[in-house]
N, C-alpha and C positions, 0 to 999 in steps of 0.2 A: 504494500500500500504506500500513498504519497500524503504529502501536507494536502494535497486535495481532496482527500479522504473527511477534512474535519472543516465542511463547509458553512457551518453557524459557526465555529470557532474563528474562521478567517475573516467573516464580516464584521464578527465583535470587533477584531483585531485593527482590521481598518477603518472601525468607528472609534474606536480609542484613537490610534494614530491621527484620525481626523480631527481627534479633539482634544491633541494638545497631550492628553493623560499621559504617565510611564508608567507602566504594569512591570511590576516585578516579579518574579519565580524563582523557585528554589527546587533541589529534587532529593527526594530522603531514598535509599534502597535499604531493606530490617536485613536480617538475620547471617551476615558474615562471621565467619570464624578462620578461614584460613581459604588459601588457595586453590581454586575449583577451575573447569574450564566454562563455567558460569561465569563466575566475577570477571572470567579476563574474556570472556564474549561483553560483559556489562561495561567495562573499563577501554577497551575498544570502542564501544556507542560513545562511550563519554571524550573519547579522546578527539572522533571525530567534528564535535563542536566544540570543544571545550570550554563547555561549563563546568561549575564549583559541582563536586556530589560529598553529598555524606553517606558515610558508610556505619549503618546501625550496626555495632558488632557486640556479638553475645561471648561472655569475656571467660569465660565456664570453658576450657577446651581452645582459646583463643589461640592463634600459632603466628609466629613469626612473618609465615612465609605468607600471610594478607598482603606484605607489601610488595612480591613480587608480581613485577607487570609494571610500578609506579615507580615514577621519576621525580627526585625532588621539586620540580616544577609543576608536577600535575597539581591540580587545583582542589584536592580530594581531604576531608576529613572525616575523622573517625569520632563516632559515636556508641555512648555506653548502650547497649539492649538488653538491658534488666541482668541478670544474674547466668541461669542456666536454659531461659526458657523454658521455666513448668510450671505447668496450671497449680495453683493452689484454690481454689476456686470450690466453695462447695459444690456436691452433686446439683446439678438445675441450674446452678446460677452460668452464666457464661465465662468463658476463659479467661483466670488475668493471673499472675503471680507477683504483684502489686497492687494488688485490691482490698490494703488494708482487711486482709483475710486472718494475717497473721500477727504476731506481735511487733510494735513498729522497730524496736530493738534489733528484732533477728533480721528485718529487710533492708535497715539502715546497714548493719556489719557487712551484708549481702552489696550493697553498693559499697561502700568504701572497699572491700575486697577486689569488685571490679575494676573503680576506680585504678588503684596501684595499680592492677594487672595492663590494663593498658597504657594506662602513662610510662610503666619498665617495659614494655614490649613496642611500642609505638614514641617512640619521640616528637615530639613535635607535629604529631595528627591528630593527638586525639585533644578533642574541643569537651571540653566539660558539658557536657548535655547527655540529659538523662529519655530515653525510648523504653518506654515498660513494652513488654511486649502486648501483641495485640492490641494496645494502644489505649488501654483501659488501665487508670493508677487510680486508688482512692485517693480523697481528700487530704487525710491525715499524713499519709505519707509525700504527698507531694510538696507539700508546705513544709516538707521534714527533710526534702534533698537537700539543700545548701549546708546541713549539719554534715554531708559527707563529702562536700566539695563537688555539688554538682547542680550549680544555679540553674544550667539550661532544661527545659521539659519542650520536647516535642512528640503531639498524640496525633489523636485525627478531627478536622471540621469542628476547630474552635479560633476565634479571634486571638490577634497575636499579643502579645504587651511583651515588658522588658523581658530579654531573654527568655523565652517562650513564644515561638514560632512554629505553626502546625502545619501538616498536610490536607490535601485537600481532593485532589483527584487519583483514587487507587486503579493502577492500571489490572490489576484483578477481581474477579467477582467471584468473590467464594463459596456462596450458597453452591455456584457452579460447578466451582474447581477450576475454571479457564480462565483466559483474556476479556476482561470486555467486550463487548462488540463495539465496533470502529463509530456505530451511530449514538450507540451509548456515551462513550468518550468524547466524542463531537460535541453533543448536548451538554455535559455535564462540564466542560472547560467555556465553553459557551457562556454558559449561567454566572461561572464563575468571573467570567470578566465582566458580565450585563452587570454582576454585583458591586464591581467596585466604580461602572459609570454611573449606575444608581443612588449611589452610595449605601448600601446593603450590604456592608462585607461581611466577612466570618460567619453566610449563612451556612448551614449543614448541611448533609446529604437529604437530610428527611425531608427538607423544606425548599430543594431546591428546582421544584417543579413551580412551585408560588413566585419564585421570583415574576418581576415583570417582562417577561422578554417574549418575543412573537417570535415562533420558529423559526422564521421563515423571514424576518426582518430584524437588521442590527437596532439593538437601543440607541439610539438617541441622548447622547452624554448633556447632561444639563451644561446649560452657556453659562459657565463660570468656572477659573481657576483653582484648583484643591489648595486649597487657606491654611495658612500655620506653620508655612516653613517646613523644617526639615528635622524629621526626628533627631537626635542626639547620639540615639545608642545605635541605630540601624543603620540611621544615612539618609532611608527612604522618605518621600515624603508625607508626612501628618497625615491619615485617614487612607491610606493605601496601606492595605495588607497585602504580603507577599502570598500569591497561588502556589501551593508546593504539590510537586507531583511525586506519589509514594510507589515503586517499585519493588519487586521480593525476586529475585536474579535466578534463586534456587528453586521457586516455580512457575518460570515462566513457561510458557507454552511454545510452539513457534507464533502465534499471533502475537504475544506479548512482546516478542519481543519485535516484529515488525511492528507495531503501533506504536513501542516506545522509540525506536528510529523513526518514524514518520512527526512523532510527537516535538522530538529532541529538533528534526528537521524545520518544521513549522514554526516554533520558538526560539531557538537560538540566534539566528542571524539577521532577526527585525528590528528596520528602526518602532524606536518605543518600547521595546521588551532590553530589560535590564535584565540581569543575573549577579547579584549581591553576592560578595565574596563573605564564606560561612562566618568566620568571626567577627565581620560587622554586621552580618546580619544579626547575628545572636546576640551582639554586643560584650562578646566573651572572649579571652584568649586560650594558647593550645596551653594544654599542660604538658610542663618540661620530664624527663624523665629524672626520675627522684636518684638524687646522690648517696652514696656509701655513707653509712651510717646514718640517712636525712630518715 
């Protein structure tokens, strides 16, 4: 498939461009541990436009050789994803292992353990942000990350604020097990930009058929300027949130992964679409690797 695969996404795109906006994007892929001919099919996609990616890495089993494929210069960090990925999750309830399920003691020592693990194995990649898995964290614990050195939270289809920036369009559909379909994807990035011409960001998935948008015609950017200058910690501008597209390398299908070329194609090399480098976007730096005796 081509960028002309995602033909309500490309008229959003030249109603934005028409009016002046900068949409921003960012792209998260979960559950890395080490060296696959997956990651370096995904790291090929990325290298081809080079944009910033992060890499959600599950730090339980984490190995060295994640960074073979990667050049100092690639634009790529590393993020913590929870512990070993395992449901802790009563029977019935849905999957989290972060769901203040457990006592917050045992899941706090569970992140600072990862913590270390990647900052000794990863120098200079890994960004203090915290990815529970499946994208679901309780309350308690989430207000409780920065006790283990790990301000950033990124989940899924919530508004961004300081360091905490989320995902937004999953190129998987899991009820399924497969790719998206290409008309599905279309729609749902689609909405996602009618959102920020509207001024409606950080809608959800659930609600994102309410938006206002006519299929079949670009929104109509309100005739005015987005007011407030320029965030502090991101860079971006005040009332623009960044659209982040969520990837999983390890189940992609073959559709998945032509969509996400086709996707990367569409977005990367337009005027008006930026790609925030991850540390200003998160407003966070990498942590160093910890010295002898530190």
């Amino acid at each position: 498939m081509s960028p002309a695969d995602f033909p309500l996404a490309r008229r959003q795109l030249d109603a934005s461009d028409a009016a002046g906006v900068e949409l921003a994007f960012w792209w998260r892929d979960d559950d890395a541990r080490g060296a696959t001919p997956e990651l370096a099919r995904l790291l090929a996609q990325r290298r081809e436009t080079g944009v910033p990616l992060a890499l959600a890495v599950i730090p339980d089993g984490a190995r060295p050789d994640l960074l073979d494929g990667m050049t100092p210069d690639d634009d790529i960090r590393l993020f913590l994803h929870g512990w070993n990925h395992a449901n802790h999750a009563p029977a019935g309830e849905k999957r989290a292992e972060f769901g203040d399920h457990r006592p917050a003691a045992a899941m706090l020592e569970e992140v600072r353990q990862g913590h270390g693990r990647l900052a000794a194995l990863f120098d200079g990649r890994f960004l203090p942000v915290f990815v529970p898995p499946w994208n679901r964290i309780g309350p308690d614990i989430a207000a409780r990350l920065g006790d283990a050195g790990l301000p950033g939270l990124s989940i899924f289809a919530r508004p961004a604020s300081r360091h905490r920036v989320h995902t937004h369009l999953d190129l998987m559909d899991w009820r399924a097990g497969r790719a998206q379909d290409a008309a599905t994807l279309d729609r749902l990035l689609a909405a996602q930009i009618a959102a920020r011409l509207t001024g409606e960001e950080g809608i959800s998935k659930s609600n994102l058929s309410a938006t206002r948008m006519r299929p079949d015609t670009p929104t109509e950017a309100p005739a005015r300027t987005l007011a407030g200058g320029t965030d502090p910690v991101s860079g971006l501008p005040l009332g623009t949130q960044p659209i982040g597209l969520l990837t999983h390398h390890l189940q992609h299908d073959a559709a998945a992964w032509e969509r996400l070329a086709a996707l990367l194609t569409l977005l990367a090399p337009r005027r008006g679409v930026v790609w925030p480098k991850l540390p200003d976007l998160f407003g966070l730096q990498p942590v160093p690797r910890p010295t002898l005796g530190g």
